[in-house]
C-alpha positions as CSV (number, residue, x, y, z in Angstrom):
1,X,5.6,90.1,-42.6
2,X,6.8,93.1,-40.8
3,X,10.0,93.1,-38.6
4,X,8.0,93.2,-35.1
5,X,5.7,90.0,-36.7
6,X,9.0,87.7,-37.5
7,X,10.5,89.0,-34.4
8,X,7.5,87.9,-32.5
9,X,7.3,84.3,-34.5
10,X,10.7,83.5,-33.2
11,X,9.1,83.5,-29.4
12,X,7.6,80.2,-30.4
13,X,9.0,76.9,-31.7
14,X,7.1,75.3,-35.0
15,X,7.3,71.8,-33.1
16,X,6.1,72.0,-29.1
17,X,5.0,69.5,-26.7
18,X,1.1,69.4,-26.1
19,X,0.1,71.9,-23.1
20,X,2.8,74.2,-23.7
21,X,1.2,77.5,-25.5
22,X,3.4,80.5,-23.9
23,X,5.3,82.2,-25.6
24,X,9.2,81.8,-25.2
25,X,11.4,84.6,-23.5
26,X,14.7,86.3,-24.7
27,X,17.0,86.3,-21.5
28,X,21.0,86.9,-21.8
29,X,22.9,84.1,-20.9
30,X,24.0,85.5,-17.7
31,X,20.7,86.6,-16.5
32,X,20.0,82.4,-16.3
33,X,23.3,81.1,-15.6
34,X,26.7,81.6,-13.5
35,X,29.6,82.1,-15.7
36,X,33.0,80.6,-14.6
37,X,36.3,80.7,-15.8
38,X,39.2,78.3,-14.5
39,X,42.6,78.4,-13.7
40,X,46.0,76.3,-13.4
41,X,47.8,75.7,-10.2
42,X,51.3,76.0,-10.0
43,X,52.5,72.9,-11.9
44,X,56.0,73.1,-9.6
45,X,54.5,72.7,-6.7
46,X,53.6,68.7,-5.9
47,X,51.2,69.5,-3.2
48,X,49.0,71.1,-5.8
49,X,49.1,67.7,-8.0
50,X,47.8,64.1,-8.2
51,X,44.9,64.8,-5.7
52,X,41.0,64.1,-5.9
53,X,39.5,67.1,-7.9
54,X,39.2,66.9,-11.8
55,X,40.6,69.1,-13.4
56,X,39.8,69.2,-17.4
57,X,42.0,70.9,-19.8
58,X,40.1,71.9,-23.5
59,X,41.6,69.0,-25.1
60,X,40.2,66.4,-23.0
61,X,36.2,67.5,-24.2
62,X,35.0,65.4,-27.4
63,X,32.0,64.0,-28.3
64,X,31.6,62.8,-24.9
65,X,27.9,63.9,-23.3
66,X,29.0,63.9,-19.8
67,X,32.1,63.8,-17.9
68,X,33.8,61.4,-16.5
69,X,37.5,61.7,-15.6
70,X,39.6,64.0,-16.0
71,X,43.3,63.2,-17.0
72,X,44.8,64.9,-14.1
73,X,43.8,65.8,-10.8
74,X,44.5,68.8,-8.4
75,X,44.6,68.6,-4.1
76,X,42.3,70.9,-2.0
77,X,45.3,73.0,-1.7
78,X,46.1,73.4,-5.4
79,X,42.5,74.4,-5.6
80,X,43.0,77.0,-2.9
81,X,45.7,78.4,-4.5
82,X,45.1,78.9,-8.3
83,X,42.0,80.6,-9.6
84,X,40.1,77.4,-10.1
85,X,36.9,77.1,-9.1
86,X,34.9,74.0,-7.7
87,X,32.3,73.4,-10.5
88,X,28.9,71.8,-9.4
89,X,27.0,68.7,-10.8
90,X,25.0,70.2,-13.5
91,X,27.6,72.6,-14.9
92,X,28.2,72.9,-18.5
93,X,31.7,73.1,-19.5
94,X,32.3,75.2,-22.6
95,X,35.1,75.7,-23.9
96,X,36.4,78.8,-24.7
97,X,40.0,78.9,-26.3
98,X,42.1,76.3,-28.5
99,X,38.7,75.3,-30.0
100,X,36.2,77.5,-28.9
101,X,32.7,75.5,-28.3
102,X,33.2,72.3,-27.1
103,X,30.9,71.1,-24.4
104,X,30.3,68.7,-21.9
105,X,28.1,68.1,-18.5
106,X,29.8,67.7,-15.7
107,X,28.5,64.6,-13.7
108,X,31.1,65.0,-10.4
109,X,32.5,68.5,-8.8
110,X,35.2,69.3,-11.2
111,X,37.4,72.4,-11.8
112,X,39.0,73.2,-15.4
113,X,42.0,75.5,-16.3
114,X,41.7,78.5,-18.2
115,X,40.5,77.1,-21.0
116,X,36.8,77.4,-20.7
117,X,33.8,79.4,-19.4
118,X,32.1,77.4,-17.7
119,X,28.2,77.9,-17.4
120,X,26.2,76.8,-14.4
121,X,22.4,76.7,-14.6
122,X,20.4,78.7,-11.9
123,X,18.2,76.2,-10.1
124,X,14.3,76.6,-11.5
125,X,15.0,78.9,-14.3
126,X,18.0,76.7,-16.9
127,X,18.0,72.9,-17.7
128,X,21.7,71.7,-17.8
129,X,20.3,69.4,-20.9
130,X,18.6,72.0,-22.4
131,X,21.2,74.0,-22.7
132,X,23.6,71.3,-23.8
133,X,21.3,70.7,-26.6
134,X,22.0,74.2,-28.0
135,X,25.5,73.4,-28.3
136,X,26.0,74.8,-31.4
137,X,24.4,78.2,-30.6
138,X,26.8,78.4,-28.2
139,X,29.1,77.9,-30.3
140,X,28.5,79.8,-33.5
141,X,28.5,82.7,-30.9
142,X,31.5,82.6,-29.1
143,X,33.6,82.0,-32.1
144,X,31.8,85.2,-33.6
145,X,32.2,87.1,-30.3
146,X,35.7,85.6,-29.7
147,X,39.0,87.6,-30.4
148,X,43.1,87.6,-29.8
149,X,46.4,88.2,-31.6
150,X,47.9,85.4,-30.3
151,X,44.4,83.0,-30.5
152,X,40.9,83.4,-30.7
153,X,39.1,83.7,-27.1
154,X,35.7,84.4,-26.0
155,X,35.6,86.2,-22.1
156,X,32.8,85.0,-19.8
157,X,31.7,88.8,-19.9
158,X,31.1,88.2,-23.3
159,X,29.2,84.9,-23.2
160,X,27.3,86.2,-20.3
161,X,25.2,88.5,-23.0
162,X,24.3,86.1,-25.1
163,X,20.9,86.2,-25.8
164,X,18.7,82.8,-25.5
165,X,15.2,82.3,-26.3
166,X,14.0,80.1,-23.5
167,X,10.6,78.4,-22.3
168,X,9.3,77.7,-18.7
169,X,11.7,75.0,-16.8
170,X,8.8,72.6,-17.1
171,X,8.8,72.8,-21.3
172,X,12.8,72.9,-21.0
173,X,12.9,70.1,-19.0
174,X,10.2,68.0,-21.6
175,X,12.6,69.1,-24.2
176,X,15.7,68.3,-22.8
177,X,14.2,64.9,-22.0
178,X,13.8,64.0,-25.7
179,X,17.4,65.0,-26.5
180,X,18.9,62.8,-24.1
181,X,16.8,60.2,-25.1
182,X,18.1,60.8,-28.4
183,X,21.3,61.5,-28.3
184,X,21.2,58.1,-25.8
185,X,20.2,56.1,-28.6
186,X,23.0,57.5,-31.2
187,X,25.7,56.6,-28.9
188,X,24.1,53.5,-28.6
189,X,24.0,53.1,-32.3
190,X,27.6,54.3,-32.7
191,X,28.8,51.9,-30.4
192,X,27.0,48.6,-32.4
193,X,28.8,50.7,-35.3
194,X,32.5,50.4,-33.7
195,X,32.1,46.5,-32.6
196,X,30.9,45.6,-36.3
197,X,34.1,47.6,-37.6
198,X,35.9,45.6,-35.3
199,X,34.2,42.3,-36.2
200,X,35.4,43.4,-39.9
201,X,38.9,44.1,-39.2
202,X,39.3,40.9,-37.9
203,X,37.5,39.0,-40.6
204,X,39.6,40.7,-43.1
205,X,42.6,39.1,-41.2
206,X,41.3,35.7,-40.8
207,X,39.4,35.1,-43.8
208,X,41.5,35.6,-46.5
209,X,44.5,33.3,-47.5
210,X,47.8,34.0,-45.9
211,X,51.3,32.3,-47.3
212,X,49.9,29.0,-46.1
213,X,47.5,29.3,-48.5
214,X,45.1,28.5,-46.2
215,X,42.7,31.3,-44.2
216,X,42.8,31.3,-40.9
217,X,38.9,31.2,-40.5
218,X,36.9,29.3,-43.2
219,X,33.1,28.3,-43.2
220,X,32.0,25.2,-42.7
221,X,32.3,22.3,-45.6
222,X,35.5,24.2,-47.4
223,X,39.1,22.8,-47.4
224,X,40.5,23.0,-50.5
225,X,43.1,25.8,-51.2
């Protein structure tokens, strides 16, 4: 295979819904999406504290899928005054310093500090989803584009050339569909995973003898030590 035919038989996925025949198109990141950093208000300032916006620190993203509360809070006025910015619904927060690639959908306005470059879809053209599911894309390249003495960052300058090979919003949006629907029924499963580790735990406690001699919890027809 010559280099134009594998670099043409990467337009198109080996797995696609039914319908869906075009081919796929290389866009940079920030030809699709608006990249935002964040910023910290002045923590010695009170009127800039303990207000109604979220704001996320790095630390705060996990496993989580979307967004829920932030751990602190800045006022319209501490908002004002820092380089913050007022991230929309939609917005994928990606973080981009202690721990580059952690991500996360925002599901209220938020703001973030510096921390992250943020990455807000352009309406008709990026499915928040869709892009969530290449999380590790995203990843792999802003530790490899990242830099710093002190620690390793990526700039929003650099993750705005990223490139992405991406379908019409329709497909994105069938894709993005299944992932959620997946990654729905993991947590699911996780979560039936933490309540039977629990139910062990406390088994282990109850059903083995004690200096009594005697378990706490026995089953039925057993009462000899």
């Amino acid at each position: 295979m010559t280099k134009q035919n594998e670099k043409d038989a990467k337009r198109v996925p080996e797995l696609r819904f039914k319908g869906f025949t075009d081919d796929w198109e290389q866009r940079k990141l920030g030809e699709i999406a608006t990249i935002v950093g964040g910023g910290t208000p002045s923590t010695k300032n009170p009127e800039y504290w303990d207000g109604d916006i979220n704001w996320y620190s790095p630390a705060e993203i996990g496993n989580q899928i979307y967004t829920e509360k932030s751990e602190r809070q800045i006022t319209e006025l501490g908002l004002k005054k820092s380089s913050a910015k007022l991230l929309p619904v939609g917005t994928v927060l990606f973080t981009s310093r202690a721990g580059i690639g952690k991500t996360a959908i925002l599901n209220k306005e938020a703001c973030t500090n510096q921390g992250f470059q943020s990455i807000i879809p352009r309406s008709k053209m990026l499915n928040s989803y869709f892009l969530f599911s290449r999380t590790n894309s995203l990843k792999q390249y802003g530790e490899t584009m990242g830099s710093g003495s002190t620690f390793v960052e990526v700039s929003g300058k650099q993750m705005s050339k990223m490139p992405l090979f991406i379908p019409n919003i329709n497909e994105q949006s069938k894709i993005a569909k299944l992932f959620q629907s997946l990654d729905r029924t993991i947590t699911l499963h996780e979560e039936k995973q933490r309540q039977l580790e629990r139910l062990k735990k406390a088994l282990l406690q109850k059903m083995f003898a004690d200096k009594t001699g005697y378990p706490a919890l026995r089953f039925k027809g057993f009462t000899e030590k």
